[in-house]
C-alpha positions in Angstrom: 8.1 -4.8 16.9 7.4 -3.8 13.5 4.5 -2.4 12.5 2.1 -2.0 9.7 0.5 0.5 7.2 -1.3 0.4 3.5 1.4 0.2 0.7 1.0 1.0 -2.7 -2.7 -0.3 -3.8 -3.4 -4.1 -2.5 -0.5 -4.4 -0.3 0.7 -3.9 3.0 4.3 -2.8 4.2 5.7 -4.0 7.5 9.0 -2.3 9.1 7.0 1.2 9.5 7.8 3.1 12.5 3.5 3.9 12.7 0.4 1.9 12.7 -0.7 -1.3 14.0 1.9 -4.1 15.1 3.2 -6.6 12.2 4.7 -9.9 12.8 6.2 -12.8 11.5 4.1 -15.7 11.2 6.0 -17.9 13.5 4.8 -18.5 17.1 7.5 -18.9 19.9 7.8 -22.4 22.0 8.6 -22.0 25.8 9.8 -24.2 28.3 6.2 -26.1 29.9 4.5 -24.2 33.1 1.5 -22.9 34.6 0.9 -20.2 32.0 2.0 -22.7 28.6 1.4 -26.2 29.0 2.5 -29.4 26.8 -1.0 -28.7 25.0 0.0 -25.4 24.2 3.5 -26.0 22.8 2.0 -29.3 21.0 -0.4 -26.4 19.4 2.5 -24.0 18.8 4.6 -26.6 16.9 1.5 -27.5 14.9 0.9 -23.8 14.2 4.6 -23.8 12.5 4.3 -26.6 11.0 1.2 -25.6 9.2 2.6 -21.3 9.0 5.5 -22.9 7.2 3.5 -25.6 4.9 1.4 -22.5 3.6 4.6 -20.0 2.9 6.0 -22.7 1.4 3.2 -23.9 -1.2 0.6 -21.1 -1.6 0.4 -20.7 -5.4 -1.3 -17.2 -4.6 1.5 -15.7 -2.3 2.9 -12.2 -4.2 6.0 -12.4 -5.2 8.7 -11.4 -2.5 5.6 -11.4 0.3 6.1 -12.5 3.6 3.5 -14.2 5.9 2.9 -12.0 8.9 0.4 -12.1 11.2 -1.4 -8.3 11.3 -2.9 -6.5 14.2 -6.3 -5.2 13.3 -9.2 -3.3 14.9 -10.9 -6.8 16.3 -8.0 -9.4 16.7 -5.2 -10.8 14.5 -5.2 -11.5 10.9 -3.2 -13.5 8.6 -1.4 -11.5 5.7 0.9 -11.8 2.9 3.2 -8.0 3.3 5.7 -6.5 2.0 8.9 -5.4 4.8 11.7 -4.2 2.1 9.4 -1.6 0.8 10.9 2.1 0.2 7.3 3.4 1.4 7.6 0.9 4.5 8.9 4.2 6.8 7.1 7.2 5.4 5.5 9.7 7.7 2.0 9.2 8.5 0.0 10.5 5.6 -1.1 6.9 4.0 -1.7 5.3 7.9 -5.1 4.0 8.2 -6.5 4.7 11.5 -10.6 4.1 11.1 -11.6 0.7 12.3 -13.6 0.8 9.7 -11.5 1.5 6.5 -9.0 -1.1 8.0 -11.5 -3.8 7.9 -12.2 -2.1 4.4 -9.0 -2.3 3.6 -8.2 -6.0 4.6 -11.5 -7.5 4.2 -11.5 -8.6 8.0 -14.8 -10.1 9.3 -15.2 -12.8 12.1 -14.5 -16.0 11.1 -17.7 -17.6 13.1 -19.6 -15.9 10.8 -18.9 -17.5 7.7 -19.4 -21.5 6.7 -16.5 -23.4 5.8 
């Protein structure tokens, strides 16, 4: 799986070979058992539906960005990234690796914590 590192400035570049994991914003339906129920592939489809809704009509989305869902220091985070980026697989020397400058970085806090 892909993963992710700080591109140049405000962006982030998927398709690096270091960092955190980086994934399309699209959730996988499975065939109903113990471990995935109807209740979770009803949520999954309405997960997509909604993933797809917001690619689709976010005025705000950067040009050529994709919607990935980020791995970060405390859980998983929606993004906008960049995976054709020439940067996307250079060596290590722009990686973030503090917890701390990666919820820097991305702004991350817990969403119980903030009103709607």
């Amino acid at each position: 799986m892909p993963k992710w590192k700080q591109g140049d400035g405000p962006t982030i570049n998927c398709k690096s070979k270091v960092g955190r994991l980086c994934a399309a914003a699209k959730f996988e339906c499975g065939s109903i058992s113990k471990f995935h129920t109807e209740q979770l592939e009803a949520a999954t489809r309405d997960l997509n539906a909604k993933l797809e809704e917001v690619a689709k009509d976010d005025k705000d989305r950067p040009p050529g960005a994709d919607l990935s869902i980020i791995e970060t220091p405390d859980g998983l985070f929606l993004a906008w990234t960049q995976s054709s980026g020439e940067r996307a697989a250079i060596d290590n020397e722009d990686e973030i690796d503090n917890e701390d400058e990666i919820r820097k970085f991305l702004g991350t806090h817990d969403c119980s914590s903030q009103e709607n």
